[in-house]
C-alpha positions as CSV (number, residue, x, y, z in Angstrom):
1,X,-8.9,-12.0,11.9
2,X,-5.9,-13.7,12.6
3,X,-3.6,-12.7,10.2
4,X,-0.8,-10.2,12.0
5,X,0.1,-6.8,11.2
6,X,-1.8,-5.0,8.4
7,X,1.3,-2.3,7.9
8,X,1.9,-3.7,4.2
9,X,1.7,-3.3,0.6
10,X,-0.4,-5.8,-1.4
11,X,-0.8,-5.4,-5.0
12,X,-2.7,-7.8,-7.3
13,X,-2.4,-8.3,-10.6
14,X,-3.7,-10.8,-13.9
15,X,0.3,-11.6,-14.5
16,X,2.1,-11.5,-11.0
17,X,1.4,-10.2,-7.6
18,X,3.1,-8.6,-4.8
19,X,2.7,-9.4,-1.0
20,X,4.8,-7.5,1.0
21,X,7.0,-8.4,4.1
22,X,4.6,-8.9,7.5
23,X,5.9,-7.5,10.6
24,X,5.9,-11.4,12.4
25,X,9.2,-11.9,9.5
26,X,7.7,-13.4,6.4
27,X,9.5,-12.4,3.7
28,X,8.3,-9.9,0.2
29,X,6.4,-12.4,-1.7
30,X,5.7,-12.9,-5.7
31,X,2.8,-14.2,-6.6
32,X,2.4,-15.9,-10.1
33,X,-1.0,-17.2,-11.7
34,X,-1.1,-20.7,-12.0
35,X,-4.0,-23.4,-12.8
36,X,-5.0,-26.4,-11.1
37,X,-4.7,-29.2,-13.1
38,X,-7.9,-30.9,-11.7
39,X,-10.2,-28.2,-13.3
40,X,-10.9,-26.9,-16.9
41,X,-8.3,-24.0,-17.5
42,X,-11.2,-21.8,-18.9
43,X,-13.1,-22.0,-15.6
44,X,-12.6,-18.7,-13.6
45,X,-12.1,-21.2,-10.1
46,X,-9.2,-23.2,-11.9
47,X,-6.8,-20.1,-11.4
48,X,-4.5,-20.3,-8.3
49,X,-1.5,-18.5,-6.8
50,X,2.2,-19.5,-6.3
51,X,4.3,-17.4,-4.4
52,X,7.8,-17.5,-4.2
53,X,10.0,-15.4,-1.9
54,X,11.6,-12.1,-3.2
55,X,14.7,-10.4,-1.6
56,X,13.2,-6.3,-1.9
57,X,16.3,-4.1,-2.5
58,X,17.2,-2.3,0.9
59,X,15.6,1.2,-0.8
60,X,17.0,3.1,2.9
61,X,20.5,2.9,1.2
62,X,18.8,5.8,-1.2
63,X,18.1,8.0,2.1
64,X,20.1,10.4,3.4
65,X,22.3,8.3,6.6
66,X,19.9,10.2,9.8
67,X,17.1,8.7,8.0
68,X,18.1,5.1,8.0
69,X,15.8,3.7,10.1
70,X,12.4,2.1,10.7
71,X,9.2,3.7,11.4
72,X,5.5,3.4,11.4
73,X,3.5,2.5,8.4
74,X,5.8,-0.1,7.4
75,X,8.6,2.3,7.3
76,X,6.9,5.0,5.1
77,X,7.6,7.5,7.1
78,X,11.7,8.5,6.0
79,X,10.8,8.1,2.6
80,X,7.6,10.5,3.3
81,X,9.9,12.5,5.1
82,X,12.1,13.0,2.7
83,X,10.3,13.7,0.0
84,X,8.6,16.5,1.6
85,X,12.1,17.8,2.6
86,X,13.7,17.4,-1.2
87,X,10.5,19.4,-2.2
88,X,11.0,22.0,0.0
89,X,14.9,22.6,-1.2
90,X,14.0,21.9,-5.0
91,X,11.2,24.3,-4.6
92,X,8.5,21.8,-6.2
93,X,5.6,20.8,-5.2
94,X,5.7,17.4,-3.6
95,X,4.9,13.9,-4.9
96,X,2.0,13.2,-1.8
97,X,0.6,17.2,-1.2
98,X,-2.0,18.2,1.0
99,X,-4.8,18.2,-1.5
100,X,-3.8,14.5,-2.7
101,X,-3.8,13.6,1.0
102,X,-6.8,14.8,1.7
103,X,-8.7,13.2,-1.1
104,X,-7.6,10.0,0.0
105,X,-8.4,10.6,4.2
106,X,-12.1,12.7,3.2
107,X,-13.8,9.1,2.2
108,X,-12.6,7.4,5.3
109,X,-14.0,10.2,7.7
110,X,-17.2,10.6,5.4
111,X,-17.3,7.1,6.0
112,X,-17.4,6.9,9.1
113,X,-20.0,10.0,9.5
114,X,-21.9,7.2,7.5
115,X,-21.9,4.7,10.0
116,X,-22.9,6.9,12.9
117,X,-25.8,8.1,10.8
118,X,-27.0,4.4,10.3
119,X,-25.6,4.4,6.6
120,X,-27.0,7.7,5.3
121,X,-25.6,8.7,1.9
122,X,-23.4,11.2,2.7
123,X,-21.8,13.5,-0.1
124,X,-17.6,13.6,0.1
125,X,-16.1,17.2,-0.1
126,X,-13.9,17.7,-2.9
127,X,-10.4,19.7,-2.4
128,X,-9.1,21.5,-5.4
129,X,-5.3,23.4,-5.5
């Protein structure tokens, strides 16, 4: 489609949504339900967005100065970093662990094991701590 970059956060919601920064330089959106005023307000179709634009809070000014910088995955990657790193010195187990990160990659490559198998119903591996 052509839409630009796909490196974003989108979250949907009945009261207000969020539509995050895209990498050709719109800004963070807020999205607020509205209705149209040409349909019933009890019909499902009536119900339309407005977004205005919303200044996010520059969250690198929480990291640690080295990593104050972009990256891939719509700068994820300091923050991921660290996390992992605080973890490591607070000896915790981090917020994103191995088994949380592999229950959300095992659909994806089960998925895909699908595809190549013309849509067979394949079973998705469970990883426990």
């Amino acid at each position: 489609m052509a839409g630009g970059g796909g490196e974003r956060g989108t979250f949907y919601g009945d009261r207000m949504s969020l539509v995050s920064a895209r990498p050709e330089g719109s800004g963070d959106k807020l999205g607020y339900p509205q209705y149209d005023p040409r349909y019933d307000p009890k019909e499902e179709h009536a119900r339309f967005g407005h977004y205005e634009v919303w200044n996010c809070p520059n969250f690198y000014e929480l990291l640690p100065p080295p990593l104050r910088h972009p990256t891939g995955h719509g700068n994820s990657h300091v923050f991921l970093t660290h996390e992992f790193i605080s973890a490591i010195l607070e000896k915790r187990k981090p917020e994103v662990n191995v088994y949380e990160a592999v229950a959300y990659t095992a659909p994806g490559v089960v998925a895909h094991q699908s595809a190549l198998k013309d849509g067979e119903t394949l079973k998705v591996p469970q990883f426990d701590a």
